[in-house]
FIMIZA-205576 format. One record per residue (C-alpha): residue in three letters; x, y, z. Coordinates in steps of 0.05 Angstrom, whole numbers, m for minus. Layout:
N
SITE residu      u      v      w
SITE    ALA      X      Y      Z
...
// end
This chain:
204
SITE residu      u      v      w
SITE    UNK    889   m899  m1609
SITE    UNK    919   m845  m1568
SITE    UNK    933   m864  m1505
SITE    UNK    917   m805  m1443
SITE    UNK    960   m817  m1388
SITE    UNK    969   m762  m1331
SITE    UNK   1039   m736  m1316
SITE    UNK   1059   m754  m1237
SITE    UNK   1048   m682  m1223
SITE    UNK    976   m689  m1228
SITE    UNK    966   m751  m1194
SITE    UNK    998   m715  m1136
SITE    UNK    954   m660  m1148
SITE    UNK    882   m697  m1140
SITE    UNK    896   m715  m1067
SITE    UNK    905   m641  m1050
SITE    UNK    848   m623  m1081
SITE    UNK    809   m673  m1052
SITE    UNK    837   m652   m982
SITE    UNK    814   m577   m998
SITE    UNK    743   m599  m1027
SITE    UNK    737   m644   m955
SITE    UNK    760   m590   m910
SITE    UNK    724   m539   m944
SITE    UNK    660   m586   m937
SITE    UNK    674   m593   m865
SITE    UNK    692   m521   m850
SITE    UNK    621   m507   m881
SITE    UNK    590   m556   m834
SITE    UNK    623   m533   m770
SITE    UNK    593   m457   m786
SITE    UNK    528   m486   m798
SITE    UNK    530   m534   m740
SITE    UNK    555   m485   m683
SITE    UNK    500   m438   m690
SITE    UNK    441   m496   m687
SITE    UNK    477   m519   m624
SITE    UNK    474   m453   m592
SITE    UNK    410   m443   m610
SITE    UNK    389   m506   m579
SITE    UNK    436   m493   m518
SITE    UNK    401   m429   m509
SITE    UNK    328   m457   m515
SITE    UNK    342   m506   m468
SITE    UNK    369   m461   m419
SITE    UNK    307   m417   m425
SITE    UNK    263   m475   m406
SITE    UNK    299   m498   m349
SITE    UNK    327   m419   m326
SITE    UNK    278   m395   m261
SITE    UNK    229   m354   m283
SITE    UNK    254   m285   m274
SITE    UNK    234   m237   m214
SITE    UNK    170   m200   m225
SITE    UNK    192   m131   m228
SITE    UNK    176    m95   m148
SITE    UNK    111    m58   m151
SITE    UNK    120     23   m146
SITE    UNK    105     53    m83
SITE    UNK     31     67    m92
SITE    UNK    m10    122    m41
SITE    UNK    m28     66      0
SITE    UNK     37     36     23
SITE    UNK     60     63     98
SITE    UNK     88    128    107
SITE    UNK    158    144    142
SITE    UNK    133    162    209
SITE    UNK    151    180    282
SITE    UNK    132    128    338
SITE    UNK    144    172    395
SITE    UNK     87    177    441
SITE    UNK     35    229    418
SITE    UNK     25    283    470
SITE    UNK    m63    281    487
SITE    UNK    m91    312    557
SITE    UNK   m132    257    585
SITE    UNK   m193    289    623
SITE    UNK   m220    257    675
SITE    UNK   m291    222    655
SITE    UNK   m352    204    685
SITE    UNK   m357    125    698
SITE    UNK   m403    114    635
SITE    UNK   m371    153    588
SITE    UNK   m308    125    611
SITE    UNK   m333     51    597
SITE    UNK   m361     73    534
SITE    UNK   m291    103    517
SITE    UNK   m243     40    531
SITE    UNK   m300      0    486
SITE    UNK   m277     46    432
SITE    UNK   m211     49    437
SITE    UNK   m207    m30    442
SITE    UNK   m243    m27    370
SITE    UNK   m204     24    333
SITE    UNK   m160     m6    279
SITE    UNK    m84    m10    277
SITE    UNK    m81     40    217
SITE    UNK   m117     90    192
SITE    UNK   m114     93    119
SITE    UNK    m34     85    113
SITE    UNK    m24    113    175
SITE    UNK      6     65    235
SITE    UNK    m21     67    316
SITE    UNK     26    107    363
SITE    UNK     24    111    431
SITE    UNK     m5    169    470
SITE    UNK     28    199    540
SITE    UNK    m33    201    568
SITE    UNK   m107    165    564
SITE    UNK    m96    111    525
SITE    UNK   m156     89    549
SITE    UNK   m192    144    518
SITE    UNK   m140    164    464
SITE    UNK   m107    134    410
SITE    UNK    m69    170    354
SITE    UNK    m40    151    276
SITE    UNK     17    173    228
SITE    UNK     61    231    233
SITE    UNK     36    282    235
SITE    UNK     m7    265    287
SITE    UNK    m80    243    265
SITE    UNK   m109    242    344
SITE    UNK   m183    204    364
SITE    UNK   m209    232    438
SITE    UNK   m261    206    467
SITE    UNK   m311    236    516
SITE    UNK   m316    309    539
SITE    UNK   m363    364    517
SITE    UNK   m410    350    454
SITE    UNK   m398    397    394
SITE    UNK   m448    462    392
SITE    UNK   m489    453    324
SITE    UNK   m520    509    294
SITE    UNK   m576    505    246
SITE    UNK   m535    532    191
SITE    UNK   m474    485    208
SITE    UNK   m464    431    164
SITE    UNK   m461    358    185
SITE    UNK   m427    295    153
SITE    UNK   m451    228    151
SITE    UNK   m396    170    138
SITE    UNK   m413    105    155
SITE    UNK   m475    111    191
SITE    UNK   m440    163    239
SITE    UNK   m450    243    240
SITE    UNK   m393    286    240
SITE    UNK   m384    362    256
SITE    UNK   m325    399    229
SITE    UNK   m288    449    247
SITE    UNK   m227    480    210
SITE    UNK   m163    506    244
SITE    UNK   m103    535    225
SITE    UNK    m67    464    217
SITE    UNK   m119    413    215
SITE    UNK   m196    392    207
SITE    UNK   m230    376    278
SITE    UNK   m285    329    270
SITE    UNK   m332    308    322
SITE    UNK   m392    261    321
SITE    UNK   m459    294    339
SITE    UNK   m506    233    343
SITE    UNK   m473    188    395
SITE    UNK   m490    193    464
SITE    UNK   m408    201    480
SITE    UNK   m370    248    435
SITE    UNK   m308    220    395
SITE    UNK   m269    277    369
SITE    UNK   m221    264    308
SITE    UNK   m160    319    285
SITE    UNK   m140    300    219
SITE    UNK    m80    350    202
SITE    UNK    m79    398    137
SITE    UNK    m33    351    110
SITE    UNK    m80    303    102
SITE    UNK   m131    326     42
SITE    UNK   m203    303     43
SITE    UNK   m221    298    122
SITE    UNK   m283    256    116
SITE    UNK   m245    203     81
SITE    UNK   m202    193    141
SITE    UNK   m257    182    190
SITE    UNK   m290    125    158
SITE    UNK   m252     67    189
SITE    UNK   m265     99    261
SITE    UNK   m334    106    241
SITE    UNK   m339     39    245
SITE    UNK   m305     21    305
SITE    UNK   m359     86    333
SITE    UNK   m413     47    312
SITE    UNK   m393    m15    347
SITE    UNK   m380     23    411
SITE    UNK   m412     80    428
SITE    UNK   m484     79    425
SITE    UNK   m529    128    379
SITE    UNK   m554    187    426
SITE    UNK   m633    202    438
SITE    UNK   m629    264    398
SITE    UNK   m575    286    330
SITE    UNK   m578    339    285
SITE    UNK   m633    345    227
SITE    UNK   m577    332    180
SITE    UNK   m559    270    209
SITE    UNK   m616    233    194
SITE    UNK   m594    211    112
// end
């Protein structure tokens, strides 16, 4: 029977092959293993990572304006004792803003004065009441009746059914006058009591 014997040269060749088959086989490993690790590394790093920031909200039309905070220049009439009582009650319940517009101080009054923003939206209290005519329209916001007048620069609007008058300037600047009264309507209707008489157009 024939004898098959292998030559030296191909015993010494097995072990290299098995060293090529064994890195090759480990090689193949190592590529699939790395990328499972990372993944892993990188899930585990998005469960423990902080949550990130919420993004800052856009300025929106109510955040604050850029404003001056230089006194706001207001004559300050003298005033009888009741209207001047019935004045400092107001001015004690105005709010700190008006819409997005921030308090200032006045140079004179401030006990019958107050003013917001820049431009200048101004609140005076006391002095003459507004002359109504029949055609004149009249505006009721928040259980208060206003009168207005337009100017050159600004809407002047003056309650007409309080027994004190509060007079409000709202610049041009500021679109859609009535809408910047309503918080001092309610500080008027805390303060300043409703007059005997008002304007047929007040009563709604």
């Amino acid at each position: 029977m024939e004898e098959i014997t292998s030559s030296p040269a191909a015993e010494e060749s097995r072990p290299a092959r098995r060293d090529r088959s064994t890195r090759s086989a480990a090689l193949w490993a190592t590529l699939v293993a790395v990328p499972v690790t990372l993944a892993v590394a990188g899930f585990t790093f998005a469960k423990l990572a902080p949550d990130s920031p919420a993004a800052a909200p856009s300025p929106s039309a109510s955040a604050a304006r850029p404003q001056s905070s230089a006194p706001v220049e207001l004559p300050a009439p003298a005033l009888a004792e009741r209207p001047a009582t019935v004045c400092r009650a107001l001015v004690s319940q105005l709010p700190a803003t008006v819409r997005d517009l921030a308090q200032r101080p006045v140079t004179a009054g401030a006990e019958q004065n107050a003013a917001y923003g820049d431009p200048a939206l101004t609140v005076a209290c006391g002095g003459t009441p507004p002359i109504v005519q029949p055609t004149d329209e009249v505006w009721s916001v928040n259980k208060v009746c206003w009168h207005a007048v337009q100017e050159a620069d600004a809407t002047v609007l003056t309650t007409v059914d309080r027994e004190t008058p509060v007079r409000v300037r709202v610049p041009k600047q500021y679109e859609q006058p009535l809408q910047w009264v309503t918080p001092i309507s309610d500080a008027v209707v805390a303060s300043v009591p409703a007059a005997k008489t008002a304007p047929s157009g007040c009563s709604a």
